[in-house]
DOKOL-548439 format. One record per residue: residue number from 1; residue in three letters; z, y, x of N, C-alpha, C, CB in turn. Coordinates in steps of 0.1 Angstrom, whole numbers, plus 5000, padded with zeros to 4 digits. Last residue first. Glycine has a CB too. Example, Ala and Ser with C-alpha at 12.3 -4.5 7.8 and 13.67 -1.06 7.14 Angstrom:
BEGIN
(node 2,'SER',(5071,4978,5128),(5071,4989,5137),(5079,5000,5129),(5057,4994,5141)),
(node 1,'ALA',(5078,4943,5132),(5078,4955,5123),(5078,4967,5132),(5090,4955,5113)),
//
This chain:
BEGIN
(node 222,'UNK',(9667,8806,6674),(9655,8803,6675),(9645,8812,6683),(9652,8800,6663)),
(node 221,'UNK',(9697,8791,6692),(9692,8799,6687),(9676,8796,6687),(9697,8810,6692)),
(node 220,'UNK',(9708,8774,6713),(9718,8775,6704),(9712,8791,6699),(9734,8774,6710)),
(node 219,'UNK',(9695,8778,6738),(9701,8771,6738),(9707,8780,6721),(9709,8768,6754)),
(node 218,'UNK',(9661,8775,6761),(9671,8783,6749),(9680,8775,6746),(9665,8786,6735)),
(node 217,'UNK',(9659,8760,6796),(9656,8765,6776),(9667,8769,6772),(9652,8753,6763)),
(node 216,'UNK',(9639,8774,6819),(9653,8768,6814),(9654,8767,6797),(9666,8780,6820)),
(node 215,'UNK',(9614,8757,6838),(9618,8765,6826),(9631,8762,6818),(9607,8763,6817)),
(node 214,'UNK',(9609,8745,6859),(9615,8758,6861),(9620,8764,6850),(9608,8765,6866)),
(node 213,'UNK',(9591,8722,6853),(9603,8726,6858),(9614,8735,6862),(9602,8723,6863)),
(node 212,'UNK',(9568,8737,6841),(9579,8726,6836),(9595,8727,6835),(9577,8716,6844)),
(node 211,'UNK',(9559,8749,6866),(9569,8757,6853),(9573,8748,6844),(9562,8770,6844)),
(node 210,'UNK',(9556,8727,6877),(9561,8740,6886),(9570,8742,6874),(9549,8755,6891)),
(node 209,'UNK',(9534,8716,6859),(9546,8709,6865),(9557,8720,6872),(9539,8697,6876)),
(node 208,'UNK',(9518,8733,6867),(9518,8733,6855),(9535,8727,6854),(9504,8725,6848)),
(node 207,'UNK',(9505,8731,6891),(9513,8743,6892),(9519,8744,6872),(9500,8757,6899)),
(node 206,'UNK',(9491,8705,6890),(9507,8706,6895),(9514,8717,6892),(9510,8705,6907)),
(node 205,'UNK',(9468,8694,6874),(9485,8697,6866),(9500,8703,6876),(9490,8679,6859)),
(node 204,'UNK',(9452,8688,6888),(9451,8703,6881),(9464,8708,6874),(9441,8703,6870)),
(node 203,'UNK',(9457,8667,6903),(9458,8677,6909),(9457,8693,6905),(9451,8673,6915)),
(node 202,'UNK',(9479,8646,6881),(9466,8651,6879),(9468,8666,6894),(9464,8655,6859)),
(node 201,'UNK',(9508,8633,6891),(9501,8643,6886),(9488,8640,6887),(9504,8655,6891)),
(node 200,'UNK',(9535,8614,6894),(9521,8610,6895),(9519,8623,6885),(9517,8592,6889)),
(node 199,'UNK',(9571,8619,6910),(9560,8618,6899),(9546,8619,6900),(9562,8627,6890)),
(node 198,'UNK',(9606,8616,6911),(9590,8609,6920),(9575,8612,6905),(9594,8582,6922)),
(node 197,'UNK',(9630,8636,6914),(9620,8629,6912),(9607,8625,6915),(9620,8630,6905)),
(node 196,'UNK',(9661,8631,6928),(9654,8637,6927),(9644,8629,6922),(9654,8644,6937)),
(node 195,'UNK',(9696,8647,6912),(9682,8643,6910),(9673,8640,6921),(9676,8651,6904)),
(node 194,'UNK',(9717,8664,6913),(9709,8657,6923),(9705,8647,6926),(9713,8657,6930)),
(node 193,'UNK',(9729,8661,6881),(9726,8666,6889),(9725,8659,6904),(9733,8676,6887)),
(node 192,'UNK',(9702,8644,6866),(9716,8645,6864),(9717,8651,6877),(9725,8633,6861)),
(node 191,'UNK',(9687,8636,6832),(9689,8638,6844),(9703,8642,6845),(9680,8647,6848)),
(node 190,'UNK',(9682,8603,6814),(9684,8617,6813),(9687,8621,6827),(9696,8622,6802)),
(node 189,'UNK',(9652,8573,6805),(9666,8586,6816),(9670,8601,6812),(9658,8591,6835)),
(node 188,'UNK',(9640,8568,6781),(9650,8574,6778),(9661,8580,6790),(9655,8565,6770)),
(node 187,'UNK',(9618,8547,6800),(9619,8558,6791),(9636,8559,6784),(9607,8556,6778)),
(node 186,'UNK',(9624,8546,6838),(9622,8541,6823),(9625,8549,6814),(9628,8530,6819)),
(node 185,'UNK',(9615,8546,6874),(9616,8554,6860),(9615,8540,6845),(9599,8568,6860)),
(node 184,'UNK',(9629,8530,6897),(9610,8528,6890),(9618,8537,6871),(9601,8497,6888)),
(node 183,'UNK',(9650,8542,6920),(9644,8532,6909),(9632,8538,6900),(9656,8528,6899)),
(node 182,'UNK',(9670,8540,6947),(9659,8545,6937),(9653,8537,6930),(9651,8550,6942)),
(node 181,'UNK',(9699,8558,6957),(9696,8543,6954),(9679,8550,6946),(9712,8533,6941)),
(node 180,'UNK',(9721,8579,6959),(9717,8569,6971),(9708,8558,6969),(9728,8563,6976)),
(node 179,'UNK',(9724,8587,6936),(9733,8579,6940),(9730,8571,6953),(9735,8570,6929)),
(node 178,'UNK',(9682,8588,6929),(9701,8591,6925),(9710,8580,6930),(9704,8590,6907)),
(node 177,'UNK',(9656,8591,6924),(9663,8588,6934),(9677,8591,6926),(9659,8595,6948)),
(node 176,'UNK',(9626,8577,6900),(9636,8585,6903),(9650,8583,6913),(9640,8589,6892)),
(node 175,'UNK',(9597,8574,6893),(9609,8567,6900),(9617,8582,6899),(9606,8558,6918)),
(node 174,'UNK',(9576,8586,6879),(9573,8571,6881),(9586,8565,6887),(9559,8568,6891)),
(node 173,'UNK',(9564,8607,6854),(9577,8603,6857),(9575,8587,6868),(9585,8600,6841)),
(node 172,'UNK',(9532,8623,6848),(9539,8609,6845),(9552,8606,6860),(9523,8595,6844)),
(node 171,'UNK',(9510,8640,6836),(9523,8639,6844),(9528,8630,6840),(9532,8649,6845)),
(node 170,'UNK',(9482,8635,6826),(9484,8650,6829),(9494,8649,6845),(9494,8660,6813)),
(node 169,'UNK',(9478,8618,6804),(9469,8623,6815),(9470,8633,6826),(9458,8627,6810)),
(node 168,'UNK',(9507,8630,6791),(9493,8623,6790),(9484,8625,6795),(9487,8621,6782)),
(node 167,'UNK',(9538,8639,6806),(9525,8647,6793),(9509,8634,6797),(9518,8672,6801)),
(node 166,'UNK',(9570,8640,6807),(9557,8632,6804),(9546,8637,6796),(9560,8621,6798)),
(node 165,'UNK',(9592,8656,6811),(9578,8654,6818),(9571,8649,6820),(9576,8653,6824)),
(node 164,'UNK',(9606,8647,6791),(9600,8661,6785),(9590,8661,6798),(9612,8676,6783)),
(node 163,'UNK',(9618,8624,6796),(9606,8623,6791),(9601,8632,6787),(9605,8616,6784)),
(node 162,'UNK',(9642,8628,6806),(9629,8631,6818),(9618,8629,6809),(9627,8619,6833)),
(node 161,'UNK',(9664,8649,6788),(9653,8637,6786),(9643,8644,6799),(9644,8635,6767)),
(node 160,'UNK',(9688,8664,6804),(9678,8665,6796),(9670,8652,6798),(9672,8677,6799)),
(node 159,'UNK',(9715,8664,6817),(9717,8660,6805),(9703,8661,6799),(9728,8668,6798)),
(node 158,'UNK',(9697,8688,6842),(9710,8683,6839),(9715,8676,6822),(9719,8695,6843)),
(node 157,'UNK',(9682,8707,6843),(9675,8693,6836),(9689,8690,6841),(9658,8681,6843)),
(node 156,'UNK',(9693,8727,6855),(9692,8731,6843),(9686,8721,6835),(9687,8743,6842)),
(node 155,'UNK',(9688,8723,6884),(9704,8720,6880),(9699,8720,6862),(9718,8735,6886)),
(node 154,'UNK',(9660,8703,6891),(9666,8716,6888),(9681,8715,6881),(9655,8724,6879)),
(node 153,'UNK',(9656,8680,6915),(9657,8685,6894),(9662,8695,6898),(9669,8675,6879)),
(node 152,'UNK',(9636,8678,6940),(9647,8680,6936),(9649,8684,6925),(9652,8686,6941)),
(node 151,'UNK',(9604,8658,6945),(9608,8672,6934),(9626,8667,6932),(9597,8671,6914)),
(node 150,'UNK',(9572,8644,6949),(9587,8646,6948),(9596,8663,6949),(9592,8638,6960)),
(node 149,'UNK',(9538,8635,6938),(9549,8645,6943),(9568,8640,6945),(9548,8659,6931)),
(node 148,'UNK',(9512,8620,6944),(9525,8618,6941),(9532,8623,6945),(9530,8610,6941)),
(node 147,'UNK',(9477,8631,6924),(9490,8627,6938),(9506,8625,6933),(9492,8643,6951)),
(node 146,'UNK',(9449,8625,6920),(9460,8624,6921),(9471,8628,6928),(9461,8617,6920)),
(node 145,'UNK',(9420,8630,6933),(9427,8637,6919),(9443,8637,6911),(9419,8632,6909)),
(node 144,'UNK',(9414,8625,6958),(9420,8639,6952),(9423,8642,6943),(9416,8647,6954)),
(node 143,'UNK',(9402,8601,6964),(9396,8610,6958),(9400,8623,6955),(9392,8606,6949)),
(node 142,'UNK',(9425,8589,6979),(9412,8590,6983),(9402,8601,6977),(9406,8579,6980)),
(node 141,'UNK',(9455,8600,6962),(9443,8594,6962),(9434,8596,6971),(9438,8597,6952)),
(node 140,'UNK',(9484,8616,6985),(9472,8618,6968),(9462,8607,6975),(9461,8641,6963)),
(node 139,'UNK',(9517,8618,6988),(9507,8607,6984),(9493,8616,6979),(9515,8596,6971)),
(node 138,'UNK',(9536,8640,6985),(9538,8628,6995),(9528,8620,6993),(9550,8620,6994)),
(node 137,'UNK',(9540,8671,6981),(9528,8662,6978),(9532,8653,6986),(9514,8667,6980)),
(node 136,'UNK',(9569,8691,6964),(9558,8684,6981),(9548,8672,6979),(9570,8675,6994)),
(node 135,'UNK',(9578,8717,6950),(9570,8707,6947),(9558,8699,6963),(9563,8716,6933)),
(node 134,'UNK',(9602,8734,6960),(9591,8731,6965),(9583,8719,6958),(9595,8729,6978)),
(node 133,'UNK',(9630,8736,6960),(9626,8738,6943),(9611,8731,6953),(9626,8761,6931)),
(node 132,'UNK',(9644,8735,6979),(9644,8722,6978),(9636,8723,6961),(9661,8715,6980)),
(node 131,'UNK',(9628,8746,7012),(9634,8752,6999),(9632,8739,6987),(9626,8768,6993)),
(node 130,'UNK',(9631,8735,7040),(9634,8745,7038),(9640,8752,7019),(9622,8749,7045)),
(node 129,'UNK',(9621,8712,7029),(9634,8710,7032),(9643,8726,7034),(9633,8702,7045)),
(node 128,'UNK',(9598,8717,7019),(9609,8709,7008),(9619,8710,7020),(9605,8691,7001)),
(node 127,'UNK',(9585,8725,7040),(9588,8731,7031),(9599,8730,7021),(9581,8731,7027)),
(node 126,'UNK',(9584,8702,7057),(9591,8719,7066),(9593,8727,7051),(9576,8731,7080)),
(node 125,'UNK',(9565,8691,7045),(9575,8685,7049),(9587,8697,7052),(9571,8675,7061)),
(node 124,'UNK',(9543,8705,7043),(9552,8703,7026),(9564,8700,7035),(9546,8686,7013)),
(node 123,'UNK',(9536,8706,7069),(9541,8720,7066),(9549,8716,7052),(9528,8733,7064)),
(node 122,'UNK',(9527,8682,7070),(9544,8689,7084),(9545,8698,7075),(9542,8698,7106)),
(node 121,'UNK',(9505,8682,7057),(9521,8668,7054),(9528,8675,7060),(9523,8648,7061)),
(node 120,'UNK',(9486,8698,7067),(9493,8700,7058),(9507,8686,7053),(9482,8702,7049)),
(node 119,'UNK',(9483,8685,7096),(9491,8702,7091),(9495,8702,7075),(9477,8717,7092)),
(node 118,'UNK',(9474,8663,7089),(9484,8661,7097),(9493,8677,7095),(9478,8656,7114)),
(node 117,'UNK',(9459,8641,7066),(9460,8660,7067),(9471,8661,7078),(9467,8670,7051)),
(node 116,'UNK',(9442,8616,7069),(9456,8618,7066),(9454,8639,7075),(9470,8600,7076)),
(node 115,'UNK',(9416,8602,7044),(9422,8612,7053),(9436,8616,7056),(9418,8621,7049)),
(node 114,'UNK',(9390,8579,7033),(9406,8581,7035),(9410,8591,7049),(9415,8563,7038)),
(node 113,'UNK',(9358,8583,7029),(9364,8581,7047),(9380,8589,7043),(9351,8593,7063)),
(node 112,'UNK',(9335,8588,7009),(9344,8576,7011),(9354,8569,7025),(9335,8567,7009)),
(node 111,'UNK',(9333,8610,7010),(9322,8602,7020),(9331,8587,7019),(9321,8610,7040)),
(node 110,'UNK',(9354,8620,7002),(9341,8624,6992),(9332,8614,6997),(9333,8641,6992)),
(node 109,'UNK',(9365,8626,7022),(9368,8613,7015),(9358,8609,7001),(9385,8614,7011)),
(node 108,'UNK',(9357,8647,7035),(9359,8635,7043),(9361,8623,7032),(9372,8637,7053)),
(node 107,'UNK',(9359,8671,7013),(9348,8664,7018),(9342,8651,7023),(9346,8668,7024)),
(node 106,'UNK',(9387,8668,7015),(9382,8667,7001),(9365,8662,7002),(9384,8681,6993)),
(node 105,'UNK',(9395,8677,7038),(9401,8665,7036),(9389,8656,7025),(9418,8668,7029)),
(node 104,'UNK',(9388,8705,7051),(9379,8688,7052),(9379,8681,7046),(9380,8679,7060)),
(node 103,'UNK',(9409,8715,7050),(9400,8720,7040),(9387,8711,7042),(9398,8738,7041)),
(node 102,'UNK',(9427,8710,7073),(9431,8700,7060),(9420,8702,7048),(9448,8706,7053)),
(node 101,'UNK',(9422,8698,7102),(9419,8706,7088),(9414,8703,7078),(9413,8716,7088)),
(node 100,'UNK',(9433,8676,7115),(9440,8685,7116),(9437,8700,7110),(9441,8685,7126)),
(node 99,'UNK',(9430,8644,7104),(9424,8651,7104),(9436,8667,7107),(9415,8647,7092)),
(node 98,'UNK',(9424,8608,7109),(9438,8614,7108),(9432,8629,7112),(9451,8607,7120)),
(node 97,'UNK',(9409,8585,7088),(9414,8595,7099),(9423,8605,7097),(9404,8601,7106)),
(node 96,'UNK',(9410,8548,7085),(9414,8561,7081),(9414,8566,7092),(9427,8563,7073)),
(node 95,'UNK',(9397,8516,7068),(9396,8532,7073),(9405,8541,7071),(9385,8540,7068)),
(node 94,'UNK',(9393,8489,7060),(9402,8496,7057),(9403,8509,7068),(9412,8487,7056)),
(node 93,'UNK',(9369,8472,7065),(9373,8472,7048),(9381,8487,7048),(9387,8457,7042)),
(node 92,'UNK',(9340,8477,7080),(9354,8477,7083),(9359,8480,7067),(9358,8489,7095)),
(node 91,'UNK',(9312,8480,7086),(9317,8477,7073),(9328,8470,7076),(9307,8469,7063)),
(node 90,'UNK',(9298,8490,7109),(9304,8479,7112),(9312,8470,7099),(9312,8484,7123)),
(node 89,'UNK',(9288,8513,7095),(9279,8507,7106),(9285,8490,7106),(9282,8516,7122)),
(node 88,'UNK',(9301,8524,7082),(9289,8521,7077),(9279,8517,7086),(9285,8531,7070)),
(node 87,'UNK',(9333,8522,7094),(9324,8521,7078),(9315,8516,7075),(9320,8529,7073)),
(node 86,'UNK',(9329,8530,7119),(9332,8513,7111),(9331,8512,7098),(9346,8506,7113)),
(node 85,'UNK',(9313,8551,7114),(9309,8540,7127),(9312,8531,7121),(9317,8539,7142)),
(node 84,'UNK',(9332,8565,7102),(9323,8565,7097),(9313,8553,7102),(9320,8578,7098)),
(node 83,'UNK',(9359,8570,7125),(9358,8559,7109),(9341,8560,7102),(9373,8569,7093)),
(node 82,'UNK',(9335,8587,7145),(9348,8569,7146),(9350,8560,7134),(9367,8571,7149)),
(node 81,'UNK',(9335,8611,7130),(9325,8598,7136),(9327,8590,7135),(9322,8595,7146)),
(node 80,'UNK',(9363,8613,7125),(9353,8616,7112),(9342,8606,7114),(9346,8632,7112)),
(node 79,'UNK',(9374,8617,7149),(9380,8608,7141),(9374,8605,7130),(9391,8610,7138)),
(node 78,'UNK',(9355,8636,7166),(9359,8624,7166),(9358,8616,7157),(9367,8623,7168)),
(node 77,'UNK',(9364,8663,7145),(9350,8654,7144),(9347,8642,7152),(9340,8663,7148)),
(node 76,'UNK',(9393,8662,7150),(9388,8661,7136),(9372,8656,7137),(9388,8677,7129)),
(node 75,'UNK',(9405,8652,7179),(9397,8653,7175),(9392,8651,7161),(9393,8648,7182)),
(node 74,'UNK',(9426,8638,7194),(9433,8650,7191),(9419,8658,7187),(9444,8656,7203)),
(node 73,'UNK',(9426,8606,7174),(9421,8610,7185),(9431,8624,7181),(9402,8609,7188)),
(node 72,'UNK',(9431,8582,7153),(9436,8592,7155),(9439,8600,7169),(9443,8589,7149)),
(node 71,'UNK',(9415,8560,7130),(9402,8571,7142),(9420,8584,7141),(9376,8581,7128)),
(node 70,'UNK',(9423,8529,7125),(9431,8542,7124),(9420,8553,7138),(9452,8537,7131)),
(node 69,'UNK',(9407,8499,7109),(9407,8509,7123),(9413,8525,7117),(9387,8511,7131)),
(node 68,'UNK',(9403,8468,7097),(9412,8483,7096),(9408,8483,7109),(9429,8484,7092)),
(node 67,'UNK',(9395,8439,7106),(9401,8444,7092),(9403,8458,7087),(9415,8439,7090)),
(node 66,'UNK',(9374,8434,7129),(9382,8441,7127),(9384,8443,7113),(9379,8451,7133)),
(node 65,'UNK',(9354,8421,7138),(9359,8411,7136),(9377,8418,7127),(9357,8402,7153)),
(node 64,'UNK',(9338,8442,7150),(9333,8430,7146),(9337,8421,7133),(9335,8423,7155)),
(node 63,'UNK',(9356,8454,7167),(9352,8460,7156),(9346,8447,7149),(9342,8473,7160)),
(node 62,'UNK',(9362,8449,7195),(9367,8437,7186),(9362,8445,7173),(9385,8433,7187)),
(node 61,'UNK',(9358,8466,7219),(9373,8467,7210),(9376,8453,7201),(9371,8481,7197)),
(node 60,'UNK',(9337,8462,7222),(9344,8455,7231),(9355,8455,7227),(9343,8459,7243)),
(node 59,'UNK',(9328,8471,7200),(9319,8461,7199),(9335,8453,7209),(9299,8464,7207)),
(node 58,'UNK',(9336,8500,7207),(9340,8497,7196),(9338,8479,7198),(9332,8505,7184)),
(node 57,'UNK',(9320,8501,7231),(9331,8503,7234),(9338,8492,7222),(9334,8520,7233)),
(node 56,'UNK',(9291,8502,7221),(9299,8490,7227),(9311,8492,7233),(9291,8484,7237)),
(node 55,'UNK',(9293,8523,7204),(9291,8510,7197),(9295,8501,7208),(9277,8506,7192)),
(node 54,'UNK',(9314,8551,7206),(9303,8548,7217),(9304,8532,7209),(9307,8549,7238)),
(node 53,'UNK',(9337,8564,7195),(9321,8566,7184),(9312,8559,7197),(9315,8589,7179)),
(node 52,'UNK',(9356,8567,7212),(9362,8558,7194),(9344,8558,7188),(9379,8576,7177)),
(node 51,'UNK',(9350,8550,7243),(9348,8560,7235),(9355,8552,7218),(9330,8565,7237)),
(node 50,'UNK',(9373,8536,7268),(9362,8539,7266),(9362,8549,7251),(9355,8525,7267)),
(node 49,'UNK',(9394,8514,7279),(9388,8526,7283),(9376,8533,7280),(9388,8526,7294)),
(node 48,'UNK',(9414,8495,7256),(9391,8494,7259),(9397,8513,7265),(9372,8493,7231)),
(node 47,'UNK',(9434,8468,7257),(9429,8481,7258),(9418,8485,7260),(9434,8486,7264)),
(node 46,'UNK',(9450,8448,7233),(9442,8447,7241),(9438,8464,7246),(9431,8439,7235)),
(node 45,'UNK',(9482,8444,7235),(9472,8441,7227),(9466,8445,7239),(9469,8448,7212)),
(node 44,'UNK',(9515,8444,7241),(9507,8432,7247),(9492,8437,7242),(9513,8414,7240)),
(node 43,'UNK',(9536,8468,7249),(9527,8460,7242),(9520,8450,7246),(9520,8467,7236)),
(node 42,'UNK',(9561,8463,7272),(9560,8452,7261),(9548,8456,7252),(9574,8451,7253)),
(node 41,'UNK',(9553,8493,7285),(9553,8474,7291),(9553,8462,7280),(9570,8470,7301)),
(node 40,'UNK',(9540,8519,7266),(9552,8508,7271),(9546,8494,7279),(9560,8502,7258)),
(node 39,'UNK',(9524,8532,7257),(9521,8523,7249),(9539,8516,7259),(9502,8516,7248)),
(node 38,'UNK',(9514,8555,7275),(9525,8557,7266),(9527,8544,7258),(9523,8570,7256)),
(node 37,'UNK',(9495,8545,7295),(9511,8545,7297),(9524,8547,7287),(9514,8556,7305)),
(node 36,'UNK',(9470,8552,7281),(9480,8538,7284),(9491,8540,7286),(9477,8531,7294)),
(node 35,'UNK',(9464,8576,7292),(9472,8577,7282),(9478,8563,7274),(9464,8586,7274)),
(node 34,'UNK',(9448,8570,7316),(9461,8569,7322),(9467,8571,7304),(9465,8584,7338)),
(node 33,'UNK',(9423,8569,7307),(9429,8557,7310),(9444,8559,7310),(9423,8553,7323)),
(node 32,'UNK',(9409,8585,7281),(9416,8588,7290),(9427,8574,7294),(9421,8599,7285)),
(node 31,'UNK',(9400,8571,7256),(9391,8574,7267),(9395,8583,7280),(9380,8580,7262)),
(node 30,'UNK',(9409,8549,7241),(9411,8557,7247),(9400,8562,7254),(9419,8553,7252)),
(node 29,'UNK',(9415,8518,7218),(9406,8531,7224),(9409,8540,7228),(9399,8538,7218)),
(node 28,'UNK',(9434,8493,7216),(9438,8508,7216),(9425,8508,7225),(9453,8514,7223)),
(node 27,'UNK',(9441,8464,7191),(9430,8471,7199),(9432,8484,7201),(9418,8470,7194)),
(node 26,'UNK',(9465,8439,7178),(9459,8454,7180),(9452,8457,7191),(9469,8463,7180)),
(node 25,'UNK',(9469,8418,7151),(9464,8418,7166),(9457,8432,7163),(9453,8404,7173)),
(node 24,'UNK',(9504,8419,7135),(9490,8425,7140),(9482,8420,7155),(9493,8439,7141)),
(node 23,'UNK',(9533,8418,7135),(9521,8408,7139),(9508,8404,7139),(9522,8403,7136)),
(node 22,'UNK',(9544,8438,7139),(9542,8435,7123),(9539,8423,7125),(9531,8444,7114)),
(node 21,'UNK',(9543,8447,7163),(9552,8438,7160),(9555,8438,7145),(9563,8442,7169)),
(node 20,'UNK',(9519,8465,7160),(9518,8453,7170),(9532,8441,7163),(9523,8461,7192)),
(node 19,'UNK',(9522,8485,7147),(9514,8472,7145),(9513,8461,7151),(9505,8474,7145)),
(node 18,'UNK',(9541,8497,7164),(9544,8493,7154),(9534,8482,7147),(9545,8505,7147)),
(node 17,'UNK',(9519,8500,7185),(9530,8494,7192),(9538,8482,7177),(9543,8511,7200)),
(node 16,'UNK',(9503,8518,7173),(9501,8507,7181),(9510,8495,7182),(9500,8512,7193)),
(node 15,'UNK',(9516,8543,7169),(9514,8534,7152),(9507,8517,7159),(9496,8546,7137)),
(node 14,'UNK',(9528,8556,7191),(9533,8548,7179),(9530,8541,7170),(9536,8552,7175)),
(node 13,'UNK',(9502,8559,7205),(9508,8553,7212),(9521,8547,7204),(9510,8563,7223)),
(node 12,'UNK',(9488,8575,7178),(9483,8564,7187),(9493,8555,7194),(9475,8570,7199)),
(node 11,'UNK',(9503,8597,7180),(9504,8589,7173),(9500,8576,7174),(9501,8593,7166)),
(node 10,'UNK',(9500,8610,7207),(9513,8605,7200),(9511,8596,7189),(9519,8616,7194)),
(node 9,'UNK',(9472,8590,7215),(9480,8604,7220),(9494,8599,7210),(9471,8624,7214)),
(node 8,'UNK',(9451,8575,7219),(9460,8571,7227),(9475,8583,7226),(9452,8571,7240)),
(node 7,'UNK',(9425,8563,7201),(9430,8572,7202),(9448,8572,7203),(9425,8578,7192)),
(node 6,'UNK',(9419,8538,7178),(9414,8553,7188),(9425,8563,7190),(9401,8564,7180)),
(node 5,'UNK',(9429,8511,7171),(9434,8520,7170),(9428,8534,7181),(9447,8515,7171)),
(node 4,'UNK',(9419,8483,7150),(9416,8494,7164),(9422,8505,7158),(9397,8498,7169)),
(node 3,'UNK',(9430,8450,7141),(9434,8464,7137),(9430,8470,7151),(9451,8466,7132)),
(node 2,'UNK',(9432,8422,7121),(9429,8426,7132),(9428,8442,7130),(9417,8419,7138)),
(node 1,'UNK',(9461,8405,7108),(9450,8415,7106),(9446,8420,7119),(9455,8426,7096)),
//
């Protein structure tokens, strides 16, 4: 796969390198020469001193001929330009930017332009670890109407059917972690303590899912 990558800064200088030894042919945009350096002696790809939104930068990049381009400058309207360029200029199959407000996201992809929220993934990330009830979004759709959360069980789903979190169109169970090991959900799991689960929501259903899960039940009365 041929693959441009804009943009030289931390992530840039990692997700390069990693592509590189997938066996990718990779292309780094910069427009600060010296941020080459972070790439190391052993990448081999190619480098363009030049712009993520100037056409014959991109053109010299190899856009042409390009499967995917990552727009992850330290620039939200950059990286917006850039993937939009190979979108709908250069009709690049596989786009994404890497955006630092997150209240863009829903717009940016409305445009058909895949978004990675860089504030909001650190902060779920910092959250779930901080408090392990946190419902953390690890995935949602292009379009925003999905996503795929993970979720420590609550001690009180201990012995309970996961299929009480199955609601239709709504929440759906898709893996669950235990024992060190993970696996693709099937009907009749019961939980157990240190759980944790993988699940596909509707974006309207999460705070719904919250109290799902939070809700302890009655026990031995009506």
């Amino acid at each position: 796969m041929n693959v441009i990558v804009v943009g030289c800064g931390r992530v840039g200088a990692e997700l390069a390198p990693t592509l590189s030894r997938a066996g990718h042919r990779v292309s780094v945009v910069d427009k600060n020469e010296a941020a080459f350096r972070r790439l190391g002696d052993a990448f081999d790809g190619v480098l363009i001193h030049g712009s993520g939104f100037d056409r014959d930068d991109l053109i010299s990049a190899g856009i042409e001929d390009a499967d995917a381009l990552a727009a992850v400058t330290s620039g939200d309207d950059t990286d917006i330009l850039t993937a939009r360029i190979a979108r709908e200029v250069f009709d690049v199959e596989h786009v994404v930017a890497r955006i630092y407000d997150p209240r863009r996201a829903v717009i940016y992809e409305r445009l058909g332009i895949p978004t990675v929220a860089t504030v909001t993934w650190t902060t779920e990330q910092v959250m779930r670890r901080l408090d392990p009830t946190t419902v953390a979004s690890e995935w949602t759709a292009a379009t925003g109407d999905v996503v795929l959360v993970e979720r420590a069980l609550p001690d009180h789903w201990a012995g309970r059917a996961l299929d009480e979190l199955m609601v239709a169109g709504r929440t759906s169970v898709s893996a669950i972690r235990r024992d060190a090991a993970t696996r693709v959900y099937s009907p009749g799991l019961v939980g157990q303590p240190g759980d944790i689960v993988y699940l596909t929501v509707h974006r309207d259903a999460v705070d719904d899912l919250r109290v799902m899960l939070e809700r302890v039940p009655v026990r031995g009365g009506h």
